[in-house]
C-alpha positions in Angstrom: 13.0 28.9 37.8 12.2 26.2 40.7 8.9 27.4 40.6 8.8 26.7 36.9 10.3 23.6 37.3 7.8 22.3 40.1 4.7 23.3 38.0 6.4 21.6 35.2 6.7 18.6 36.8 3.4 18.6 37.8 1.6 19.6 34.7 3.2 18.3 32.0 3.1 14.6 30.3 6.3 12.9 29.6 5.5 10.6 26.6 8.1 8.1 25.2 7.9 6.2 21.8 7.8 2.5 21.2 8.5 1.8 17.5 11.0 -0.6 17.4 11.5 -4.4 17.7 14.2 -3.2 20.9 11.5 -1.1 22.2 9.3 -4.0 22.2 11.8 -5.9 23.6 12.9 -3.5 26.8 9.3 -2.3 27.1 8.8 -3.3 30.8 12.3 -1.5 31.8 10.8 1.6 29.6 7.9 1.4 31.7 9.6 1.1 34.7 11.2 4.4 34.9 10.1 7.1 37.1 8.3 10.1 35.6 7.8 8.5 32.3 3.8 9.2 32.0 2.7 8.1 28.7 3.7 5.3 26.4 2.8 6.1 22.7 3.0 3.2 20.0 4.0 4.2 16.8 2.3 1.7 14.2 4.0 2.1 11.1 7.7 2.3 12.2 6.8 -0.8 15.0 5.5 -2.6 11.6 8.8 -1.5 9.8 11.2 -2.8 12.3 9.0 -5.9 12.9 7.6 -7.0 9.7 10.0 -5.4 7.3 7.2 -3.2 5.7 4.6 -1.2 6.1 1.4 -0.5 7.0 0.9 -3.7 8.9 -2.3 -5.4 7.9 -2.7 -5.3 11.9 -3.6 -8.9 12.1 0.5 -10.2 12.2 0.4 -12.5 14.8 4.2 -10.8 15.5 2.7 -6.7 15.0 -0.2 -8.3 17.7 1.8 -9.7 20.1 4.3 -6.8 20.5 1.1 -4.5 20.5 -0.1 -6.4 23.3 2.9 -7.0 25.6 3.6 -2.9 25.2 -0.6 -2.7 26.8 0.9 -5.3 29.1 3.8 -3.1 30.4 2.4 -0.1 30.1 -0.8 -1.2 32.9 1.8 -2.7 35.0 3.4 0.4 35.5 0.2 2.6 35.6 1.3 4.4 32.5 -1.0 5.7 30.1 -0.9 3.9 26.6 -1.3 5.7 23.0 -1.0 4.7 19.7 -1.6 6.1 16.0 -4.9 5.6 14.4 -5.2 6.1 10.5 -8.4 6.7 10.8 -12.1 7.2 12.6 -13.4 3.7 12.7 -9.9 2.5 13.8 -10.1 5.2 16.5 -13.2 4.3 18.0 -12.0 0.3 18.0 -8.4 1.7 19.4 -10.4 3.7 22.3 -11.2 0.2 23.5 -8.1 -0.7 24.6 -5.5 2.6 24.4 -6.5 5.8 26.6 -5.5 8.0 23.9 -5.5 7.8 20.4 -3.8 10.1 17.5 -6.3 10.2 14.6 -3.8 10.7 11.7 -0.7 12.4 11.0 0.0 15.8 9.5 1.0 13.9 6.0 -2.2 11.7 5.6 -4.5 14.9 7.0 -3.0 16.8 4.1 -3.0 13.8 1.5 -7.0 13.3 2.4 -7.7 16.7 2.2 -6.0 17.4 -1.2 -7.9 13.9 -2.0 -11.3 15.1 -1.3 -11.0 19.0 -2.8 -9.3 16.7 -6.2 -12.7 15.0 -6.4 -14.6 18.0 -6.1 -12.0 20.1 -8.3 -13.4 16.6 -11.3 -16.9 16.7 -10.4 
């Protein structure tokens, strides 16, 4: 098991969420702890808890700002920084600025599939 546990350590990302106006608020102290790798912004609930709805128009000066001062923490800290894109072009803008990016989610994936095949299905 230590052996385990020291390639563990060393191979493995530990990612934490930001997706919440307290998030946003304790973000540097987030950042700060030791052997947190990755911080991974999750749009839609961060919109929910910030704006009251969702999907943020992403142009909110309030959904901005708290995307940019999570950035901000996250490069202090030399963490990595993620977020949620809903789709290619977003990704390729998102790239600019995140290192990763998550193209979708497993509900979207499926509801653009079943989309497309429905068009075909009417064709």
């Amino acid at each position: 098991m230590p052996a385990y546990m020291k390639t563990a350590n060393e191979t493995l990302i530990t990612c934490v969420q930001i997706e919440s106006k307290a998030g946003v608020e304790n973000v540097d102290a987030i950042c700060a702890v030791p052997g947190v790798d990755m911080i991974f912004i999750g749009p839609n609930d961060l919109a929910l808890s910030l704006l009251g709805y969702v999907p943020a128009k992403g142009d909110e000066p309030e959904f901005v700002d708290a995307i940019d001062k999570i950035v901000a923490a996250a490069r202090k800290h030399g963490k990595w920084v993620s977020r949620l894109s809903n789709n290619g072009a977003l990704c390729k803008e998102h790239l600019k600025v995140f290192d990763t990016v998550a193209m979708s989610y497993d509900v979207r994936a499926i509801q653009n599939w079943y989309t497309a095949e429905l068009q075909v299905a009417r064709s």
